[in-house]
C-alpha positions as CSV (number, residue, x, y, z in Angstrom):
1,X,0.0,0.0,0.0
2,X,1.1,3.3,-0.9
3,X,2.5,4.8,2.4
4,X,0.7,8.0,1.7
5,X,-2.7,6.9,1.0
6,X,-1.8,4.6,4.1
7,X,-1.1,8.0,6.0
8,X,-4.3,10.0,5.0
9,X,-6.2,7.1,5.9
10,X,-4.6,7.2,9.4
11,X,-7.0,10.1,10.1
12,X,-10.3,8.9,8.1
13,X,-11.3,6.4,5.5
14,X,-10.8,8.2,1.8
15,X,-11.2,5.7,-1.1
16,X,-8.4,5.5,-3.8
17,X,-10.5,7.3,-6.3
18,X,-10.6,10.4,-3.7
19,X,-6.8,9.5,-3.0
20,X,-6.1,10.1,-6.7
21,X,-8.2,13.6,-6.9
22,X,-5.6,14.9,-4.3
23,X,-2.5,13.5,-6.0
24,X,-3.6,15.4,-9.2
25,X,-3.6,18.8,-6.8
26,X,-0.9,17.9,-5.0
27,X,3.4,17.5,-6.5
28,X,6.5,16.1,-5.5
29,X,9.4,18.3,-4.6
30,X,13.3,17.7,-3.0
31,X,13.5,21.0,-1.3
32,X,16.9,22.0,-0.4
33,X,18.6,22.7,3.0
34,X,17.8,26.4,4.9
35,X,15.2,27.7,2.4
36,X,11.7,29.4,3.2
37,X,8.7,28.0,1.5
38,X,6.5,30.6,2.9
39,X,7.9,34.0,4.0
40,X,6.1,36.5,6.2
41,X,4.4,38.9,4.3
42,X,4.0,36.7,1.3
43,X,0.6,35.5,0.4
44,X,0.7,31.8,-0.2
45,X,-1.4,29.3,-2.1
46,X,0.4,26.5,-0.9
47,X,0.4,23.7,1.9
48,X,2.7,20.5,2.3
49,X,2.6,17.7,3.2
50,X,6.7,16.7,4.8
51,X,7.4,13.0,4.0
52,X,11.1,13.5,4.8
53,X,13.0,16.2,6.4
54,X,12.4,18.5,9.3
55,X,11.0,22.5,9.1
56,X,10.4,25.0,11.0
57,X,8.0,28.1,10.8
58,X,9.5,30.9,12.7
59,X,8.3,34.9,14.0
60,X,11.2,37.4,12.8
61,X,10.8,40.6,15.1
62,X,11.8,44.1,13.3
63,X,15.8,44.1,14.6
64,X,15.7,40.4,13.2
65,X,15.3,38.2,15.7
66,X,13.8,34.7,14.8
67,X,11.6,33.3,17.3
68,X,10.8,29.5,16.4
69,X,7.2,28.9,17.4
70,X,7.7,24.7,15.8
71,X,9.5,22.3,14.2
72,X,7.9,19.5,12.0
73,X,9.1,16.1,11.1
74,X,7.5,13.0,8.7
75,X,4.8,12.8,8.2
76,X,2.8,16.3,8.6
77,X,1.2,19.1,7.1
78,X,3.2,22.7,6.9
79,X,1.9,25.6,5.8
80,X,0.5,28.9,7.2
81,X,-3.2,28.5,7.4
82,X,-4.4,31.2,9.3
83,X,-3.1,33.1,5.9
84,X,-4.5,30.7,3.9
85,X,-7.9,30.5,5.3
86,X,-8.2,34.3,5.9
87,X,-6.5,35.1,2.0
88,X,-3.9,37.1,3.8
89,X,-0.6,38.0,4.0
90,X,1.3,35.1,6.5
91,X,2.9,36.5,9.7
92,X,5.3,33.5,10.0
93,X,8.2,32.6,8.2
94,X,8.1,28.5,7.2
95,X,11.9,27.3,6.1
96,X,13.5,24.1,5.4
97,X,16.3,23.3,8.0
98,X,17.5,19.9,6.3
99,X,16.6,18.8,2.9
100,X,13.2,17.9,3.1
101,X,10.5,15.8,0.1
102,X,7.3,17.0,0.2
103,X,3.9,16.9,-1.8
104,X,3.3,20.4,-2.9
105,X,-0.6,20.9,-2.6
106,X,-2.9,24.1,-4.1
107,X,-5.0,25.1,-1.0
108,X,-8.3,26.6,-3.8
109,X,-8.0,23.6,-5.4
110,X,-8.1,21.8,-2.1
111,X,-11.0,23.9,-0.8
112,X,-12.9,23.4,-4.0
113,X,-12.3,19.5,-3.9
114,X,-13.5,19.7,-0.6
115,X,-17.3,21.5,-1.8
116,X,-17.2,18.3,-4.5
117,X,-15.7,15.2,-2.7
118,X,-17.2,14.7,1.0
119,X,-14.7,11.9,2.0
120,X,-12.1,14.7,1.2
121,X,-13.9,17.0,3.0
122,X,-14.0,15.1,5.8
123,X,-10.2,14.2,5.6
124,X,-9.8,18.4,5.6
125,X,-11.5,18.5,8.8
126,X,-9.4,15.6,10.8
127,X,-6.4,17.1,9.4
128,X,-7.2,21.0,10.7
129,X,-8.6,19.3,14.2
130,X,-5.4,17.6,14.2
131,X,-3.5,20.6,14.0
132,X,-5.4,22.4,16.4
133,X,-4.8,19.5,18.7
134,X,-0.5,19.7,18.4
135,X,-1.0,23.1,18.7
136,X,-2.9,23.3,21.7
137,X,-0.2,20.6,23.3
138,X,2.5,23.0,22.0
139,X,0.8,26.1,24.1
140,X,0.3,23.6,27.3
141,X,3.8,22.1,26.8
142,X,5.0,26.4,27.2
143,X,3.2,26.9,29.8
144,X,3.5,24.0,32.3
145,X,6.8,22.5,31.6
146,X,10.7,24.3,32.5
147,X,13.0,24.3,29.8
148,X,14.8,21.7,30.8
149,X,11.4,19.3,30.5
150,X,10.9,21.1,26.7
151,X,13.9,20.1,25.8
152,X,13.7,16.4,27.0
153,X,10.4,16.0,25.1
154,X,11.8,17.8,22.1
155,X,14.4,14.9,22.3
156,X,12.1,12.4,22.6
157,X,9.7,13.8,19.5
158,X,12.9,14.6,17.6
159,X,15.8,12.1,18.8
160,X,18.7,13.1,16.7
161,X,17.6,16.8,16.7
162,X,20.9,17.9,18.3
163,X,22.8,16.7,15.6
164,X,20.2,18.2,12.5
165,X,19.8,21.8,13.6
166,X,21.5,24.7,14.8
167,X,21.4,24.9,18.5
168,X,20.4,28.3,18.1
169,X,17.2,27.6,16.4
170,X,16.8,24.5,19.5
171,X,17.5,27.2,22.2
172,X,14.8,29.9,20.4
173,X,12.4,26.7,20.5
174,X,12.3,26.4,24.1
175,X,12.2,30.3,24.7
176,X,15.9,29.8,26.0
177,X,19.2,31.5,25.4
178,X,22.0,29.2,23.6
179,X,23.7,29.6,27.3
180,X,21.0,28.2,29.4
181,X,20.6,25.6,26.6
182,X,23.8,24.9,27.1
183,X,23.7,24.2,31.1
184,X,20.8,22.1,30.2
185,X,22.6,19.8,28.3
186,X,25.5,20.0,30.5
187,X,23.6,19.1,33.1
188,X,22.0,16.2,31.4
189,X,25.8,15.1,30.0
190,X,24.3,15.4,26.7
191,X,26.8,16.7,23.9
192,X,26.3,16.5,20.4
């Protein structure tokens, strides 16, 4: 079985002829290393879905500093949909930090799949409840975990993440500087 179809039937039942209608909307791309696929004030038309790889989608404040608000790994959906669903300019910036394959899908065309396919529409709704749901465990994880707890279950979401990404970008994840980072790990007698 096709591991995709096997994926998007992971959150509801779509039939291979609705599989197909989404492959038609959707393309492959090798993306490389460090590069955007959405920048903040762009209007995009475009979600993915990451089969391989890891993003991030980050806040860049006026001096330039990146705040990383999440990382994504195989298999999910990336893409700013608040901008998307409210035809707007995104606030976030959405980059590559490895090289990442990904199916390249056409939110309108989505959308208007949706108003013509219900099993597809359905599938839209487990997917956007399914992001609310790792968001919402994202804005828990902020708020009721130390740093040091963050960055254990970053490890154990992301295992080799010391080793693919800047520490930087790890330390701006946790709402931490690259020194307290730092004395985490020490203190954990991690190195990378």
């Amino acid at each position: 079985m096709n591991p995709n179809f096997a994926y998007i039937n992971s959150f509801i039942n779509v039939s291979e002829e609705s599989f197909v209608k989404l492959q038609k909307i959707s393309a492959f791309k090798n993306l490389e290393a460090n590069k955007p696929i959405a920048k903040a004030g762009d209007i995009t038309s475009k979600i993915y879905m990451l089969v391989s790889g890891l993003m991030r989608v980050y806040l860049s404040t006026e001096n330039g500093k990146e705040f990383n608000k999440n990382f994504f790994m195989p298999i999910s959906f990336v893409g700013s949909f608040t901008a998307l669903i409210q035809n707007e300019p995104s606030k976030l910036t959405y980059e590559t930090l490895t090289e990442c394959k990904v199916f390249e899908i056409d939110f309108n065309k989505l959308i208007n799949l949706c108003k013509q396919d219900i099993a597809i529409s359905n599938l839209y709704n487990k997917i956007v409840e399914h992001i609310f749901i790792k968001y919402e465990e994202r804005q828990i994880e902020l708020i009721s975990l130390d740093a040091k707890h963050r960055y254990l279950a970053l490890r154990e979401r992301i295992p080799d993440i010391d080793t693919l990404i800047p520490q930087y970008h790890i330390a701006s994840y946790l709402s931490v500087t690259p020194v307290q980072l730092s004395r985490i790990r020490k203190k954990l007698n991690i190195r990378h």
